[in-house]
C-alpha positions in Angstrom: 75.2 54.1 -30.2 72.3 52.5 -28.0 72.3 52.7 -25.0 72.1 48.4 -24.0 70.6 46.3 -21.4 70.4 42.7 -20.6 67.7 41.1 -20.0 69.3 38.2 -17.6 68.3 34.8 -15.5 68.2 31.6 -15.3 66.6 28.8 -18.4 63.2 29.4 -18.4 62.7 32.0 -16.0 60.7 34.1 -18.5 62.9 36.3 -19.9 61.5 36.2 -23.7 57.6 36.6 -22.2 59.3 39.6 -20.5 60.9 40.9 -23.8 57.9 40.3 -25.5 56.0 42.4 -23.0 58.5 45.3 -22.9 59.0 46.1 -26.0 56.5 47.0 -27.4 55.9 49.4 -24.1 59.2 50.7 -24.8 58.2 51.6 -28.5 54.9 53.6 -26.9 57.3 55.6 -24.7 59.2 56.6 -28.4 62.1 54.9 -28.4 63.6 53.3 -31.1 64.6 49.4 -30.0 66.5 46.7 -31.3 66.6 43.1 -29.6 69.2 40.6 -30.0 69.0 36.6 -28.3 72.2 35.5 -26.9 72.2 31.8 -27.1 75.0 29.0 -26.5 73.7 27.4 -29.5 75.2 27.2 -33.0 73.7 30.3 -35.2 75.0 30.3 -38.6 75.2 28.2 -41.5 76.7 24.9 -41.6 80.2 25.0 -43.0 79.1 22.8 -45.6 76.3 24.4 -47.2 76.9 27.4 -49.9 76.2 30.2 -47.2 78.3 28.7 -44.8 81.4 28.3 -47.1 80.8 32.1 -48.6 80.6 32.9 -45.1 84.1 32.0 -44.6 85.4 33.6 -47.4 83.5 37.2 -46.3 81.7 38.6 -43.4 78.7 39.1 -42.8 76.6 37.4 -45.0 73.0 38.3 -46.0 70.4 35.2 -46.9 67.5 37.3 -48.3 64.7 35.2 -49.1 60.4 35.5 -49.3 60.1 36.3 -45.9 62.8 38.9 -44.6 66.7 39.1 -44.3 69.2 37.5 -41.9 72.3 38.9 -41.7 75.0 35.7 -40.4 78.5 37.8 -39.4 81.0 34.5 -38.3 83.6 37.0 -36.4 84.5 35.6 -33.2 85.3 38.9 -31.5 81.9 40.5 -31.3 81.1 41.7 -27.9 78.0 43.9 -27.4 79.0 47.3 -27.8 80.7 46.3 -31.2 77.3 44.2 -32.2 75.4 47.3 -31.3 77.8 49.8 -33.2 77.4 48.0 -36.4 73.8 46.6 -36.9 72.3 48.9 -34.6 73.8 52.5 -34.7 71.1 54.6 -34.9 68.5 53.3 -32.2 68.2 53.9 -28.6 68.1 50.8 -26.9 69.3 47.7 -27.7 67.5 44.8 -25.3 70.2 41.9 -25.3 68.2 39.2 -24.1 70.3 36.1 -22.3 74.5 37.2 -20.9 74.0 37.1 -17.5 77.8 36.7 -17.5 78.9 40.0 -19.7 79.3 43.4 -18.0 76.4 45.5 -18.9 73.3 46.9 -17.0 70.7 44.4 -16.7 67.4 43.0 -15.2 67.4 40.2 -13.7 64.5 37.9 -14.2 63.6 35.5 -11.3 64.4 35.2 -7.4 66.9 38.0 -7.1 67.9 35.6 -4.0 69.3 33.4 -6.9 71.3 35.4 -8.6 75.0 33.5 -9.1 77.8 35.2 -7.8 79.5 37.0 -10.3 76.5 38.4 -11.7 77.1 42.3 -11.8 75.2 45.1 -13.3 71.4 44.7 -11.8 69.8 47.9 -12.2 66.2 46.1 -11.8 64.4 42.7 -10.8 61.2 41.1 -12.2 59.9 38.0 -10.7 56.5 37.2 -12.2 55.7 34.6 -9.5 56.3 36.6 -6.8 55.4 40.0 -5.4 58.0 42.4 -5.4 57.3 45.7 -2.9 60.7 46.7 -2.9 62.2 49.6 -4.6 63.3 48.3 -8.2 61.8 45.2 -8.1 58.7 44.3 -10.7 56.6 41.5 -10.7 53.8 40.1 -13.1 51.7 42.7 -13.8 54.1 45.5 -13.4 55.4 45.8 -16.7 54.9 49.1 -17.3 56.4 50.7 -14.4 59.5 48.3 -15.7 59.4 50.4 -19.0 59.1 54.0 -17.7 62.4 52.9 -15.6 63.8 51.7 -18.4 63.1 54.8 -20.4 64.0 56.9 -18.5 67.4 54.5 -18.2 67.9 55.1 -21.9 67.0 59.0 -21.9 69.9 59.6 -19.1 71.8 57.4 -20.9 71.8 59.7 -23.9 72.6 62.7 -21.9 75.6 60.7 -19.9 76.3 57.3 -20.6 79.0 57.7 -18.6 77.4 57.8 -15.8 75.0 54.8 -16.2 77.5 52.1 -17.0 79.8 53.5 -13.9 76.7 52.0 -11.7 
């Protein structure tokens, strides 16, 4: 199973320009990495339509069309580690970008003075309008010191996961 990590903060704070940035730094350092979008917003197929109605009837669903494959799964008790075990089994890393709220390792993206309370699990912070000299703590620019300690994350991670999540 990969090894995963949120990529956390507020609306608008940059985390897809971050993802964007880091992953393909992360495939140059050799590992294999998936990236999922959590979003509050409504993902599958109208209940109305034909996929949304076969959706109901079996899970998950493929729509294969011209331009690629999207898989629609409608169970309401995924959590990450289950998401990751069955679309995702064989990869390293799996960069979960967005749940600030769930309990997994993550970097947080913005003022790590405004982190909510609550938020748990910051193993790194990346504020591209600041500058950052603390231990840990990436700014614009700095992207690829973010990926060699993320890969190196994942690496331990495969030796003892234990370990990593008990942070």
């Amino acid at each position: 199973m990969p090894f995963i990590l949120a990529v956390s903060g507020f609306k608008d704070s940059g985390k897809t320009t971050l993802c964007k940035k880091l992953l393909p730094l992360l495939k140059e350092r050799g590992l294999d990495v998936a990236y999922v979008k959590r979003t509050h917003e409504e993902v599958l197929s109208p209940a109305g339509t034909d996929s949304g109605l076969l959706a109901q009837i079996t899970d998950p669903v493929a729509l294969w069309g011209s331009d690629g494959l999207r898989l629609e799964d409608g169970r309401q008790d995924m959590d990450p580690g289950r998401l990751a075990a069955l679309y995702f089994p064989g990869r390293h890393l799996l960069l979960l970008e967005g749940g600030k709220e769930l309990t997994l390792p993550k970097i947080w993206v913005g003022d790590p003075e405004d982190i909510p309370e609550g938020v748990l699990g910051v193993v790194a912070f990346y504020d591209r309008d600041n500058p950052c000299g603390k231990e840990r703590h990436f700014c614009a620019g700095q992207e690829e010191e973010l990926a060699d300690l993320v890969s190196s994350m994942v690496r331990k991670a495969e030796t003892s996961p234990a370990e990593v999540y008990s942070h």
